[in-house]
NUGU-387733 format. One record per atom (N, C-alpha, C): residue in three letters; y, x, z. Coordinates in steps of 0.001 Angstrom, whole numbers, padded with zeros to 6 digits, always signed. Example, Ala and Ser with C-alpha at 12.3 -4.5 7.8 and 13.67 -1.06 7.14 Angstrom:
% NUGU-387733
ala-005690+013190+007800ala-004500+012300+007800ala-003300+013200+007800ser-002250+012850+007080ser-001060+013670+007140ser+000030+012900+007870
This chain:
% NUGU-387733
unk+132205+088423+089803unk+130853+088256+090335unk+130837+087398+091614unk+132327+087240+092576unk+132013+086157+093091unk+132165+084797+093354unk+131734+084408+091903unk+131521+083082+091797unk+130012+082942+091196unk+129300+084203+090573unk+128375+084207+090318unk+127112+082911+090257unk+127062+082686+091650unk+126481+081883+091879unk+126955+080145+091919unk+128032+079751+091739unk+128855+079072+092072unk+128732+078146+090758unk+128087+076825+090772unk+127679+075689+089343unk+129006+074551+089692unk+130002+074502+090641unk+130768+073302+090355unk+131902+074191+090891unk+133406+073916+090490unk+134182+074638+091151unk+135896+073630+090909unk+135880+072850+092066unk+136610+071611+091678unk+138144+072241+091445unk+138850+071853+090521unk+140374+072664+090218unk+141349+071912+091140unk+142200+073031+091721unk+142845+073131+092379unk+142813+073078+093872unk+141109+073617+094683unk+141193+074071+096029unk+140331+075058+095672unk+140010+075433+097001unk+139405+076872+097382unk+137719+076537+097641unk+137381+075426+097340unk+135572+074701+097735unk+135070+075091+096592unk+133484+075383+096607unk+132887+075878+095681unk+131818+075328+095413unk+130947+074463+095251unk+129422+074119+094913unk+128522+075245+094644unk+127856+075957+095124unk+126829+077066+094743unk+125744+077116+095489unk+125222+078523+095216unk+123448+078545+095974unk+123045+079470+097263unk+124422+079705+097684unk+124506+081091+098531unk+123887+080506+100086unk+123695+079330+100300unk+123348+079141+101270unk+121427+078961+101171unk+120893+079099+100148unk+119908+079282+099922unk+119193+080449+099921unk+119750+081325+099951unk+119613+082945+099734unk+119025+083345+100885unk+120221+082583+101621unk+120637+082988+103663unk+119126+083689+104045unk+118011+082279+104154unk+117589+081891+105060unk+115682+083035+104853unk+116227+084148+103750unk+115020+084825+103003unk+115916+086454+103323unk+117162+086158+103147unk+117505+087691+103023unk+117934+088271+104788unk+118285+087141+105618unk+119348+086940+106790unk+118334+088281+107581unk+116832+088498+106816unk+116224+089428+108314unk+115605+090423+107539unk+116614+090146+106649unk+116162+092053+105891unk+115874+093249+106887unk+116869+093526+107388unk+117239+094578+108000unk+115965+094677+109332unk+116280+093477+110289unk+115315+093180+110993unk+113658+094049+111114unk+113364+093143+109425unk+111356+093138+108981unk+111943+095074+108678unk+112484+095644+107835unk+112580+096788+107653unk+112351+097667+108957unk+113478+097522+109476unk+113270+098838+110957unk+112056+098398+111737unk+111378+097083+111830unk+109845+096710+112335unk+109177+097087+111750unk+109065+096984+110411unk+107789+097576+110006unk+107860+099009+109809unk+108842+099957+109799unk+109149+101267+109825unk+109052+101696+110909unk+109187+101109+111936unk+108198+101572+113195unk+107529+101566+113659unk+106781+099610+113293unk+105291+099960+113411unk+104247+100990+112941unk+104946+101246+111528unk+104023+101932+110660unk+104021+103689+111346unk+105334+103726+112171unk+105453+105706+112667unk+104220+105088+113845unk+104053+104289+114233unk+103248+104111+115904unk+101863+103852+114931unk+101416+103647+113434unk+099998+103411+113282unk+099597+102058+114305unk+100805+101508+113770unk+099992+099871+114367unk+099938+098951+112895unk+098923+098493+113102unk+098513+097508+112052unk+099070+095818+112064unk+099545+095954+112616unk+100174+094108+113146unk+101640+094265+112387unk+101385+094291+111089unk+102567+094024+109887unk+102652+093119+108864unk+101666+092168+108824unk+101468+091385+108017unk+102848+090536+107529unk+103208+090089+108888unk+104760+088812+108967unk+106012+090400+107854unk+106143+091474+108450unk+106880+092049+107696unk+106343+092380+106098unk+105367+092584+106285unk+104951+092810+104297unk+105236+091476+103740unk+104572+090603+104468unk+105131+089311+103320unk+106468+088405+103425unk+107273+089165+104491unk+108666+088280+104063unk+109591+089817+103551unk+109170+090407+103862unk+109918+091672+102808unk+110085+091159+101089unk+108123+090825+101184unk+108173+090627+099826unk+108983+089349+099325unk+108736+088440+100003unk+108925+086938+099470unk+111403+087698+099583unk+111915+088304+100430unk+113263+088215+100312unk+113775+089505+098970unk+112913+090694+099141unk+113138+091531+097873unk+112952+090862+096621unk+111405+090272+096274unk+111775+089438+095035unk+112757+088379+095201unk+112956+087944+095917unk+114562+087251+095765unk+115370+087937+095119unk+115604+089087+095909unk+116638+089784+095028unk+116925+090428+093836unk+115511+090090+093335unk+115172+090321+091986unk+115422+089203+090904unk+115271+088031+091568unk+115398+086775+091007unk+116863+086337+090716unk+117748+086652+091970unk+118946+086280+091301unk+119511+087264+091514unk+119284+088583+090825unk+120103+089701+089883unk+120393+089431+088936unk+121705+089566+088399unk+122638+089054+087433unk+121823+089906+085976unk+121590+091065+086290unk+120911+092121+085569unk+119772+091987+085005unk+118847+091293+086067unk+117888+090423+085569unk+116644+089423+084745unk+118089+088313+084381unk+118147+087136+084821unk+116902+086901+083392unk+116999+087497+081630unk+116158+087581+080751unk+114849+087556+081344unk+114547+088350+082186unk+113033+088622+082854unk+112773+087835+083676unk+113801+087351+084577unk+113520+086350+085480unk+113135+084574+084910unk+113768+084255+083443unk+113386+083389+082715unk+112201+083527+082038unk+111798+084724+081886unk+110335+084533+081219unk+109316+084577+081982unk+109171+085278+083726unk+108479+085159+084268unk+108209+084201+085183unk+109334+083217+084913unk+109107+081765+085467unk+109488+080617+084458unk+108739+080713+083396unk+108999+079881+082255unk+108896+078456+082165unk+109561+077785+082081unk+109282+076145+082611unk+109923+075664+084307unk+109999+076349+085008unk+110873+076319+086095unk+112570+075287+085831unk+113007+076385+084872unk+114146+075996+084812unk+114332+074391+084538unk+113223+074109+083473unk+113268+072504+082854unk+112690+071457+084012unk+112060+071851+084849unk+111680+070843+085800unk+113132+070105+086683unk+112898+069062+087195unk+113782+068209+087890unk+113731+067231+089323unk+114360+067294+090068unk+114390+066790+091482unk+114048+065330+091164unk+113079+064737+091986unk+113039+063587+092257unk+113044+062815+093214unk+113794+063639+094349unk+113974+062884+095482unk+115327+062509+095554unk+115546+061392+095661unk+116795+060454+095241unk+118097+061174+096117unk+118052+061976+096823unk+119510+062678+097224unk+119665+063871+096724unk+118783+064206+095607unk+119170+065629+095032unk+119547+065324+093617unk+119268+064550+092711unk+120010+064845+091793unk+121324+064904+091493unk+122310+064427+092185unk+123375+063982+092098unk+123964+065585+092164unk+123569+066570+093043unk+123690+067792+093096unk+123308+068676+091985unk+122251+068192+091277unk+121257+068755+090588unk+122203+068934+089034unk+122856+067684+088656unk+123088+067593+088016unk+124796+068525+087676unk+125116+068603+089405unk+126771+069380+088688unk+126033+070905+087928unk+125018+071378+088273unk+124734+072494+087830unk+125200+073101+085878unk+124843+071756+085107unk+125088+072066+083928unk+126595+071335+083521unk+127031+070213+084334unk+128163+069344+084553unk+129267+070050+085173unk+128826+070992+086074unk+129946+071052+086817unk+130917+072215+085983unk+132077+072358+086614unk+133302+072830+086125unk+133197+074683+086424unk+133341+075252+085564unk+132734+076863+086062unk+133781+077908+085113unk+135018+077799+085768unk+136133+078450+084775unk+135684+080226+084568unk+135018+080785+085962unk+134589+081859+085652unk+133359+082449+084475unk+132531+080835+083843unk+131023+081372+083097unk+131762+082280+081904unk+132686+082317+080964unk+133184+082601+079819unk+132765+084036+080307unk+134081+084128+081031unk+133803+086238+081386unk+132803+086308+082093unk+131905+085715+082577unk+130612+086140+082914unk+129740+086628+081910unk+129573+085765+081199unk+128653+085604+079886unk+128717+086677+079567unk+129690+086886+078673unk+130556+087736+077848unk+130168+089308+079056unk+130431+089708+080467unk+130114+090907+080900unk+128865+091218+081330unk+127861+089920+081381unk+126614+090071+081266unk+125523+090200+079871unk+126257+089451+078692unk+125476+089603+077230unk+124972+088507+077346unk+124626+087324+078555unk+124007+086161+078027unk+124911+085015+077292unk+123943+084088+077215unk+124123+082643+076511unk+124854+081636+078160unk+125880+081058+077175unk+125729+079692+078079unk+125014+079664+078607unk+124005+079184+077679unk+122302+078567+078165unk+121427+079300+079112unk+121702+080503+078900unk+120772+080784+079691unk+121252+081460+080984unk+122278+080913+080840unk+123360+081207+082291unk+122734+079748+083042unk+123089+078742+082557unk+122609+077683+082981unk+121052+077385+083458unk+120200+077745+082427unk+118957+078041+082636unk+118540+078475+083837unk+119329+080126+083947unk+119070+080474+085679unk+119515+079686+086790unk+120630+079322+086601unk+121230+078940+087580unk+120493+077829+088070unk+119770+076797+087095unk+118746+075560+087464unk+117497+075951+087771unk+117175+077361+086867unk+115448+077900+087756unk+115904+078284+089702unk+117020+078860+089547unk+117160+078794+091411unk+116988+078034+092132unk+117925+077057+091550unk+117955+076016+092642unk+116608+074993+092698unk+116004+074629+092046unk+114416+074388+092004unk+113738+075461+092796unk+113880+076679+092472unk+112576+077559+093287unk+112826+077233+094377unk+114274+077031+095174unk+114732+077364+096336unk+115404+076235+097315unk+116150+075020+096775unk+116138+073855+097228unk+114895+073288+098126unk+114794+072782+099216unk+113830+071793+099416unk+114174+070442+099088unk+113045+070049+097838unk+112896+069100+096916unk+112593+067595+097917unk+112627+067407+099402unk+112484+066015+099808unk+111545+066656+101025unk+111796+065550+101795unk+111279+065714+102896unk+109802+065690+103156unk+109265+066977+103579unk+107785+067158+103574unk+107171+067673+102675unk+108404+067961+101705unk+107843+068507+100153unk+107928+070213+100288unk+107223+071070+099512unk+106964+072915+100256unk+108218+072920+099272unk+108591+074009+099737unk+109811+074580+098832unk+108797+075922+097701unk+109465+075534+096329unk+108774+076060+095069unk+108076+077483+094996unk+109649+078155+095645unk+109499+079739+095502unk+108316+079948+097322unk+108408+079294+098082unk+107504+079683+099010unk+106020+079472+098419unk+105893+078645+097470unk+104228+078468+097121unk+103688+079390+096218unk+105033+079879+095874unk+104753+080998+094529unk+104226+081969+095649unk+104821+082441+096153unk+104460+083815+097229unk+103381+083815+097432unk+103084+082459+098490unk+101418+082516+098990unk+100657+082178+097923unk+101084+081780+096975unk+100004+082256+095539unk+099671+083234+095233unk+100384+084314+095602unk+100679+085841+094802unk+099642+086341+095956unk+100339+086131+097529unk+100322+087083+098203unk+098407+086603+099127unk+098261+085151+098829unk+097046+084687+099832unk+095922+084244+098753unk+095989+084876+097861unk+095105+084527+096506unk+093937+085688+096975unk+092675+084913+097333unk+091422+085137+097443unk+090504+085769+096147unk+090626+086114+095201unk+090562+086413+094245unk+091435+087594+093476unk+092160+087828+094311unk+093110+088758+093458unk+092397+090233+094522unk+093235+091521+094343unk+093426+092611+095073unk+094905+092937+094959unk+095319+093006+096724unk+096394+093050+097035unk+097068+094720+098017unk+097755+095451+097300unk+098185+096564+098025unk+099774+097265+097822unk+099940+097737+099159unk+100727+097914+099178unk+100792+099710+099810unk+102488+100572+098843unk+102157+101583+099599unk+103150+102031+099878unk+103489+102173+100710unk+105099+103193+101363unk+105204+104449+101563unk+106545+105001+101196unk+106679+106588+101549unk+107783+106399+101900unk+107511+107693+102746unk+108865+107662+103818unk+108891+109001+103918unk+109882+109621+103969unk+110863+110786+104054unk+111971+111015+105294unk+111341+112247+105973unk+112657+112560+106784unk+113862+113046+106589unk+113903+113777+104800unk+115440+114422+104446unk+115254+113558+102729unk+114295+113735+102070unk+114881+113471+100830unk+115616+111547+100832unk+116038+111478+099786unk+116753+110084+099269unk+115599+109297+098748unk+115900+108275+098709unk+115108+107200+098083unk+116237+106179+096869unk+116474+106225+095882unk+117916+105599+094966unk+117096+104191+095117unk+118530+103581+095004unk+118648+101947+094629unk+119031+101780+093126unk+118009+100817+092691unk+118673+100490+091509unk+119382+099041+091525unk+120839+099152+090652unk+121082+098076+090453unk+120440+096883+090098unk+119494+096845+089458unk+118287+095445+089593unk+117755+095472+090597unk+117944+096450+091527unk+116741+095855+092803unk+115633+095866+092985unk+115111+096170+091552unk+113267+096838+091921unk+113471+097733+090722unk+112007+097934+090727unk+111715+099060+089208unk+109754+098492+089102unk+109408+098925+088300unk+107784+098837+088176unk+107380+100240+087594unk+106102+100683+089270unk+105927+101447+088884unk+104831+101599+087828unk+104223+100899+087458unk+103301+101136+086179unk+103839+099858+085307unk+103428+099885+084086unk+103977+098987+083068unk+103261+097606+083314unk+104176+096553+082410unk+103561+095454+082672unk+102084+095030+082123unk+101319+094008+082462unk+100209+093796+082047unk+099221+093334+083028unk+098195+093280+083027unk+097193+092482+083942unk+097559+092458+085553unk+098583+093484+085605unk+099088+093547+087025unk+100356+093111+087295unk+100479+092802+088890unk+101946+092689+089056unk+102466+093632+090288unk+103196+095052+089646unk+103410+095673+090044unk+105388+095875+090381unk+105573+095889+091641unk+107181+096051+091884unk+107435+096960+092933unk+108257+098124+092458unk+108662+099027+093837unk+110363+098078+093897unk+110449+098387+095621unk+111567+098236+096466unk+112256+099111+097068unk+113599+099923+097710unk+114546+100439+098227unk+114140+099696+099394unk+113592+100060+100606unk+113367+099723+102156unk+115071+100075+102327unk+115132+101390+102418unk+116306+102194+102610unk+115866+103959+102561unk+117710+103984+103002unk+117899+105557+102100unk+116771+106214+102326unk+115841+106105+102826unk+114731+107603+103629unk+113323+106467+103176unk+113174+105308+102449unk+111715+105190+102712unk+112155+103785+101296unk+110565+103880+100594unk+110913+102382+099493unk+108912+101647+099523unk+108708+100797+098775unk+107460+100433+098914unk+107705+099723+097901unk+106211+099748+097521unk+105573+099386+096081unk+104599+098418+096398unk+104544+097178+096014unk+103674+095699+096004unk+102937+095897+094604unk+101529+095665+094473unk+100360+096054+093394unk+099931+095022+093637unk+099686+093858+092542unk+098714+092477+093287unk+097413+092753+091623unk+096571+092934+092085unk+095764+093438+090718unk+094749+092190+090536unk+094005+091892+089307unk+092973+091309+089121unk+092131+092360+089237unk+091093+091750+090193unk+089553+092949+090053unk+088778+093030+088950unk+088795+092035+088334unk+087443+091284+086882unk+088581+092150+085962unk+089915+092248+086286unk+089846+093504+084707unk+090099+094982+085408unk+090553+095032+086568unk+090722+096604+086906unk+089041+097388+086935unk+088409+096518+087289unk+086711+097287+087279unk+086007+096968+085997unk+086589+096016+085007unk+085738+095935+083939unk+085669+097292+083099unk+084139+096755+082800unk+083495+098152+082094unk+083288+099604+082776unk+083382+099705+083967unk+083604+100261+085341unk+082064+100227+086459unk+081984+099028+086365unk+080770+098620+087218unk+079469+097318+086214unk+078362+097442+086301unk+077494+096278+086029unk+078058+095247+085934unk+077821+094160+085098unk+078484+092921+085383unk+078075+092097+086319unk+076921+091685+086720unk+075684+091099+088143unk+076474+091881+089071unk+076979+093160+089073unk+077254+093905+090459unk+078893+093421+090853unk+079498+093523+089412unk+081198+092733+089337unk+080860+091265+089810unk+079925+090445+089197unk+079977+089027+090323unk+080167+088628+091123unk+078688+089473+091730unk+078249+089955+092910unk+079298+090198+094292unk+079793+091326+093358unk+081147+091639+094452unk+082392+090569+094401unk+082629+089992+093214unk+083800+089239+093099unk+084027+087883+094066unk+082126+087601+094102unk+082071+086415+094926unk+082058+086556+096607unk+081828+087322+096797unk+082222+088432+098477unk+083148+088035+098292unk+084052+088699+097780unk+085320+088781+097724unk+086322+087508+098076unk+085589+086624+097305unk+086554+085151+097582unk+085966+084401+098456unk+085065+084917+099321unk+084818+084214+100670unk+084845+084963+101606unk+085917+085696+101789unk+086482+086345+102765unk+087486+085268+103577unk+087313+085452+105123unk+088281+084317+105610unk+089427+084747+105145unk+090339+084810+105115unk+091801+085273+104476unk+092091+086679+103971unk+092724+086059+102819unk+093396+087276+102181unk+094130+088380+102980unk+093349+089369+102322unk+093937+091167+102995unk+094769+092050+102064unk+095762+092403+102764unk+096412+093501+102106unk+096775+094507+102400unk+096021+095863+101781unk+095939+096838+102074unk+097499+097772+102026unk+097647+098546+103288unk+098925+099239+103681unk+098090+100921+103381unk+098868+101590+102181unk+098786+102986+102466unk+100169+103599+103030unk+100322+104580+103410unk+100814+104888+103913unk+101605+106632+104091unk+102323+106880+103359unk+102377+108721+102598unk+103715+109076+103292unk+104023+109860+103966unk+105013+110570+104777unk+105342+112083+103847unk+106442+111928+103352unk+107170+113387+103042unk+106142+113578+101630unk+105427+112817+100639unk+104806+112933+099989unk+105796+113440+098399unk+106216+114664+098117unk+107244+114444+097175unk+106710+113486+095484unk+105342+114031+095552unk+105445+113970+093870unk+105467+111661+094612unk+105067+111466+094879unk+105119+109850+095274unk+106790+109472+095070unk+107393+110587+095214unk+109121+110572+095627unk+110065+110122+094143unk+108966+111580+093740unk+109470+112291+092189unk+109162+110481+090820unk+107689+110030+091163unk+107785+108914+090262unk+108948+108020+090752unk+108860+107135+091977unk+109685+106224+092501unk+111252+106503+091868unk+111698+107375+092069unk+113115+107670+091439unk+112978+107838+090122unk+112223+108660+089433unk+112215+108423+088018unk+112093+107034+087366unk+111107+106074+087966unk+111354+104853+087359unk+112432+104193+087620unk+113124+104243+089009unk+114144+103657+089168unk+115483+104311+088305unk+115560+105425+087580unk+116672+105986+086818unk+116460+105404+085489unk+114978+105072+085171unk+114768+104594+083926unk+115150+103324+083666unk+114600+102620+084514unk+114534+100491+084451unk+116271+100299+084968unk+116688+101022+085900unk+118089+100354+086438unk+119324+099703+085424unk+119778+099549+085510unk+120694+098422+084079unk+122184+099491+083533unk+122501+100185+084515unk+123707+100904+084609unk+123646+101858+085548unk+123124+101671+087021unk+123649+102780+088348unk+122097+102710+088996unk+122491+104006+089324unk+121202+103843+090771unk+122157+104369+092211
């Protein structure tokens, strides 16, 4: 696993071509946004925004390049992988990805269940989301976020529990969903051992359909998207077990092997 990441691997030194320096610069303040926003939230201060959305934007990272994954991560970014650099100092890079020399993919494959291909596949949806494609150009996976996360039109919430004695499990994939897939995009996270949080980004036009009038669903929908900036709602549940009891059950269910 560590070469995992690793698309060129020239024979006979110790240099590696890979994506690990891309990772850095999303995961480097995990720890950081965690114990901030776990204390803002014991003081009931509301000035968490910078931690909810780089929590989110570095946890789905770690969802993205989980080896465990990687099937889900190709379908929920479908066409990613096939796109291509066009700023004249990246392809040359771009290209060791399916070119380059990778003595470890065989037993990878083979202990993960994928394809070549779709070893390759991931490995080229990364480096697209996550490369900056030329100078002045946004980097892929940052536009995805503020799509998700600053979308005027959507409903956005989030809810944390936190515990002074019970556990909170990690799953080896790195998230779980707590409700099934479908009109929503729902992902719980492992904060750590004592606390995890769940990201809900909902459409309103189907969570209230058939719910409310349709003139009154407009009505409200169009409020809604002329709000100066997108809001996202923080609940907030201390020592809440049955909140405890789902979170771990899904995470024993979805995890690949371990929690």
């Amino acid at each position: 696993m560590l070469d995992l990441f690793s698309f060129d691997v020239p024979g006979g030194g110790r240099h590696r071509f890979n994506l690990e320096s891309l990772f850095h610069k999303y995961e480097v303040n995990i720890e950081s946004h965690t114990a901030s926003l776990l204390k803002k939230l014991a003081g009931r201060s509301s000035d968490i925004k910078t931690e909810i959305v780089d929590l989110f934007a570095a946890k789905r990272l770690n969802f993205i390049r989980n080896p465990f994954c990687i099937e889900k991560v190709l379908s929920s970014f479908a066409g990613v992988a096939g796109l291509k650099p066009t700023d004249a100092d990246l392809p040359a890079t771009y290209r060791r990805i399916p070119a380059g020399r990778k003595p470890h993919q065989a037993h990878l494959c083979s202990e993960l269940c994928i394809s070549d291909q779709k070893y390759s596949e991931w490995l080229r949806l990364l480096f697209m989301l996550l490369a900056p494609l030329g100078s002045g150009q946004p980097i892929l996976y940052e536009g995805v976020v503020k799509d998700l996360l600053e979308n005027r039109r959507t409903h956005i919430a989030t809810f944390v529990g936190v515990y002074d004695e019970a556990r909170c499990l990690l799953s080896d994939r790195r998230f779980s969903q707590p409700i099934p897939d479908g009109a929503h995009i729902a992902m719980s996270f492992n904060l750590c051992a004592h606390a995890f949080i769940d990201y809900v980004i909902t459409d309103p036009t189907t969570l209230l359909g058939g719910r409310v009038r349709p003139e009154s669903l407009t009505r409200a929908l169009a409020s809604w998207e002329q709000r100066p900036m997108a809001t996202i709602n923080v609940t907030v549940r201390r020592n809440d077990r049955n909140m405890l009891v789902r979170y771990n059950r899904r995470v024993i269910e979805q995890c690949y092997k371990r929690v």
